[in-house]
N, C-alpha and C positions, 0 to 999 in steps of 0.2 A: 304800195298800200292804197285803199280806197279815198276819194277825195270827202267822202263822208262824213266819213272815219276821224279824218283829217280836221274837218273842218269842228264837228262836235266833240271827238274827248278832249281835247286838250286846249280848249277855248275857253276862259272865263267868260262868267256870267250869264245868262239867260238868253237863251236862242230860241228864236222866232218858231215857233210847228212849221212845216210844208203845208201841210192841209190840217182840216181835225180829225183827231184820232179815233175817233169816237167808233169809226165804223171798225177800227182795227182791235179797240178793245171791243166789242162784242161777240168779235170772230175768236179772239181769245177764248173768253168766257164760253162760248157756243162749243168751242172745241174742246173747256176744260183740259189745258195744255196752259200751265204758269211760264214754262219755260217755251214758250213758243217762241221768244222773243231771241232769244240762246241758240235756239235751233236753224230759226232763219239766217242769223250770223253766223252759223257753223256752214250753212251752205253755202253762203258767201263765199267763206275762204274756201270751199272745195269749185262754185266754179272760177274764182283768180288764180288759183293755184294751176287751174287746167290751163287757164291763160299761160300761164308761165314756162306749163310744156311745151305748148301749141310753139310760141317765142324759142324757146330750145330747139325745138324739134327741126322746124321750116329752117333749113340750114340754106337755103339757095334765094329765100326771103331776105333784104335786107333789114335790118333790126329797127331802122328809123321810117320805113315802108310800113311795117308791122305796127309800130305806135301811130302811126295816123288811125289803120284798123281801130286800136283801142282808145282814142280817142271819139272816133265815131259812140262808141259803147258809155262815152261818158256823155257824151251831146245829146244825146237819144232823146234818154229819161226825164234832162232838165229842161226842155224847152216846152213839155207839156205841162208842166209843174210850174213855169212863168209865167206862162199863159193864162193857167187857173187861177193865179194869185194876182194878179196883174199889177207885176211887181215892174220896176224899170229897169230896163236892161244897161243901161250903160251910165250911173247914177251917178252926177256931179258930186264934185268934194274928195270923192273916193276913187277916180278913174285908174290916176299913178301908181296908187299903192295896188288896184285890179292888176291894169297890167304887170307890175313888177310879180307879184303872186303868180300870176300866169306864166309868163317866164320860167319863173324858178321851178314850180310846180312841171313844166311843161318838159325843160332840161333835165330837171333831176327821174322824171317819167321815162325818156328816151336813155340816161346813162344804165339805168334800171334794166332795159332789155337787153343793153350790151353787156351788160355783167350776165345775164341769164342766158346769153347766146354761147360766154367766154368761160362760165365759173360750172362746176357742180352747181345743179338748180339748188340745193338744197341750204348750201354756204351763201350762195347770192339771195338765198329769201334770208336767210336771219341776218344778214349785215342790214340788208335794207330793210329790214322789220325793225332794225334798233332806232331807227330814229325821233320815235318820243324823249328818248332817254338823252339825247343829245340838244331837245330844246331850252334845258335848264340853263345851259351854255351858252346860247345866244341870248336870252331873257336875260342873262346877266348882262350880257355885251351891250346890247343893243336896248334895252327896256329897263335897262338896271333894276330889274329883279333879282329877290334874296335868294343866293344859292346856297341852299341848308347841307345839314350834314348828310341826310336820309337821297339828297341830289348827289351830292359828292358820291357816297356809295353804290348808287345806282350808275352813275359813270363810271366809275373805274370796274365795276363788273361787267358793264355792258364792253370798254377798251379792252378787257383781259379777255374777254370772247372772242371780240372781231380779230385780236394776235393770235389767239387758238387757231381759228379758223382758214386765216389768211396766210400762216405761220411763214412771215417773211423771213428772207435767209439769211437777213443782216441781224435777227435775233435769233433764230433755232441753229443758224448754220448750216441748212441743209442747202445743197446746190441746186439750181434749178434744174439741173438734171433728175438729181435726187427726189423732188417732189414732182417729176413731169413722171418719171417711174411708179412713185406709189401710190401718186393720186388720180393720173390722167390716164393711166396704161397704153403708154406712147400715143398719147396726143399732144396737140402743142400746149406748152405753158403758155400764155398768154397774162403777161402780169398787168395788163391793161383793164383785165376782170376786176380785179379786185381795189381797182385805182378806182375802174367806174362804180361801181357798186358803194364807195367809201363817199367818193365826192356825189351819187345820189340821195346818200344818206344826210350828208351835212346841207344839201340844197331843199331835203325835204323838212331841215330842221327849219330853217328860214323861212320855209311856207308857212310852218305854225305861226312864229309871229307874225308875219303879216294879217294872217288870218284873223289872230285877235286885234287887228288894228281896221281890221275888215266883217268886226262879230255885230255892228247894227243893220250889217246886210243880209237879205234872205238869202240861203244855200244855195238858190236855182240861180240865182243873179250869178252869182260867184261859180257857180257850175258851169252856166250855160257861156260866160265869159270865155274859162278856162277850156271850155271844149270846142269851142271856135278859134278862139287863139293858137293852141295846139293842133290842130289840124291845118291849119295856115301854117303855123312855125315848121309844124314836122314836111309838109307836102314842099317848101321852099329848101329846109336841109335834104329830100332826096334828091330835088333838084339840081342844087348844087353838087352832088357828089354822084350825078347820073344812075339815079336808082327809081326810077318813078318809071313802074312800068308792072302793066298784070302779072301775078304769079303763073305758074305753068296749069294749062288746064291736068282737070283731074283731082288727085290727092291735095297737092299744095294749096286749091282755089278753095276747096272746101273747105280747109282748117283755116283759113283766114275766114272765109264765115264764120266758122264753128267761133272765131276767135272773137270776130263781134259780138255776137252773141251771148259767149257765156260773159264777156264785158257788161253787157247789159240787164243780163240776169243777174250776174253779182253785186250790182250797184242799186236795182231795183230793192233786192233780198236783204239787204245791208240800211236802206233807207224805212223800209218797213220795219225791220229787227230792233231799227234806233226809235220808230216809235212805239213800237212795244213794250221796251228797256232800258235802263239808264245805260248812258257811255260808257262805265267802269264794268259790268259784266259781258258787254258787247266787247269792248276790248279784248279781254280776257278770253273771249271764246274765237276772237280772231286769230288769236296765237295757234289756232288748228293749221291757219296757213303753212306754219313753220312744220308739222307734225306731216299734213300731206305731200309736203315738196322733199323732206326723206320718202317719202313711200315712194313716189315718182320717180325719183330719182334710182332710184333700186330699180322701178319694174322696169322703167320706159327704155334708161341708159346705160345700166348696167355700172352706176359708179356705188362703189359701196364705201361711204363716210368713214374717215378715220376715228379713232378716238379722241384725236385734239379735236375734230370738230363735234363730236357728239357733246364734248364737254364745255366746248366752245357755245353749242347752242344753250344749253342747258343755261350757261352764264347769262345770254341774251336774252332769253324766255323769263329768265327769272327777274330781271330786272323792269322788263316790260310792266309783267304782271304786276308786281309792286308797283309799278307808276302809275296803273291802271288804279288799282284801288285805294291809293292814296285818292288819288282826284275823285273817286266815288269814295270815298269816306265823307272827304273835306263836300259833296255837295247832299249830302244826307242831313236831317235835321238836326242837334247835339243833342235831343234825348234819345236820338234810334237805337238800339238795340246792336246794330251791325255796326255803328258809327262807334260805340263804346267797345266793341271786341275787337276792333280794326286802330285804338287810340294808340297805340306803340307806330304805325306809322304816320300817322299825324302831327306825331311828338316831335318839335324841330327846337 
């Protein structure tokens, strides 16, 4: 998921602009396009999503090689954003909780590719898409925050997904043979997919709260951190496991371009989207990711989704959504209009 993303839906309280908007609502307005704002974020998830094949695809690429790439795509965009604001890069009080963010952020990034290297792209985007839904769980832990009933149900539909999906054998019964048969069409099971994929979910739930422990910092601070740190981190894990070395000229070289790049487009498109619209229908249109990486998954690999996972996603999707627009209910004024038709999930 975008570190955007990450950092504005599900942060309390009032977060600092990047720049002023002002030149992005007139391009609105000029364009006469309300939903501009929707659309920018729909293209977002269409170029991450391409990420995610690029990641799948380069099978001779190593998977922690390839997150440096995407790391690059996240450094890019922040460090001219730093500059303009001329914010402090490395701002006392706050360093530990940075780097511990970065870390977790940076780890739960790298487990992310591995599960899209190991899983159907399409089961590794909705496990790792569930991890809003899993911050309630640590807020409680760790921030002793109130975990209501509307969180309650939103976990247990997001865990009855990720079982659909991952449908381990110690619950359906199926042998690993059995599911290497119907889901992989003799490839390797590989249950390290969905170990990664599960443990990048819960490291991304821990970025949230740090994040809000991290919400009087500008974005770029916390960007430009994160995208240094990570490229350092991942460039030492190739290291260590002798994998630092150019991809093969030709096809392979290009899609690692291609790969920064649409990094960079999706994170630009994504930060413009968040100033055009509140976080709760950005959210919401981010859930395309989940919708493209089935389509991909069909043209590129030829895996075609079971029904435990279609229904598995669906469980996922739908819990997102609801956590999306609870937190855009709850930052709408209490006479809106959308505030009072959205009061059934507000209601704790």
């Amino acid at each position: 998921m975008s570190e955007n993303l990450e950092l504005r839906q599900f942060v309390d309280g009032p977060i600092v602009p990047i720049v002023s908007n002002r030149w992005f609502v007139r391009m609105k307005n000029k364009l006469n396009c309300p939903y501009l704002g929707i659309i920018l974020a729909t293209l977002s998830s269409l170029f991450f999503s391409l990420c995610s094949v690029i990641v799948k695809g380069l099978v001779d690429v190593n998977p922690m090689e390839l997150a440096s790439f995407r790391f690059i795509g996240v450094l890019l965009p922040a460090i001219p954003i730093l500059v303009y604001t001329k914010q402090p890069v490395f701002p006392e009080g706050k360093r530990v909780i940075l780097l511990l963010r970065c870390f977790m952020g940076t780890t739960g990034l790298m487990l992310s590719f591995y599960a899209f290297r190991n899983m159907p792209l399409a089961d590794a985007s909705v496990i790792i898409f569930s991890t809003p839904v899993f911050v309630a769980i640590f807020a409680r832990v760790f921030l002793k925050e109130q975990c209501s009933f509307f969180n309650i149900v939103t976990i247990v539909l997001t865990l009855v997904g990720v079982v659909l999906i991952t449908r381990p054998p110690f619950v359906f019964g199926d042998s690993p043979a059995a599911l290497e048969a119907e889901r992989y069409e003799g490839k390797h099971y590989d249950i390290w997919g969905p170990v990664a994929a599960i443990s990048s979910t819960l490291f991304g739930a821990n970025v949230y709260i740090l994040l809000r422990a991290l919400k009087g910092l500008h974005f770029s601070v916390i960007m430009t951190n994160f995208g240094a740190f990570a490229l350092i981190y991942t460039l030492i894990v190739c290291g260590s496991i002798g994998a630092i070395c150019w991809p093969a000229c030709g096809r392979d070289r290009w899609l690692v371009v291609v790969l920064g790049i649409f990094s960079f487009l999706g994170q630009i498109l994504l930060t413009v989207s968040l100033q055009l619209e509140q976080a709760g229908p950005v959210a919401i249109a981010r859930c395309a990711d989940i919708v493209f990486a089935f389509i991909w998954q069909m043209m590129f690999f030829g895996e075609t989704p079971t029904g435990y996972s279609l229904l598995g996603a669906f469980l996922v999707v739908s819990s997102v959504i609801l956590t999306a627009l609870k937190k855009w209910a709850l930052s709408l004024p209490r006479e809106s209009t959308v505030r009072k038709r959205l009061r059934f999930l507000i209601f704790d």
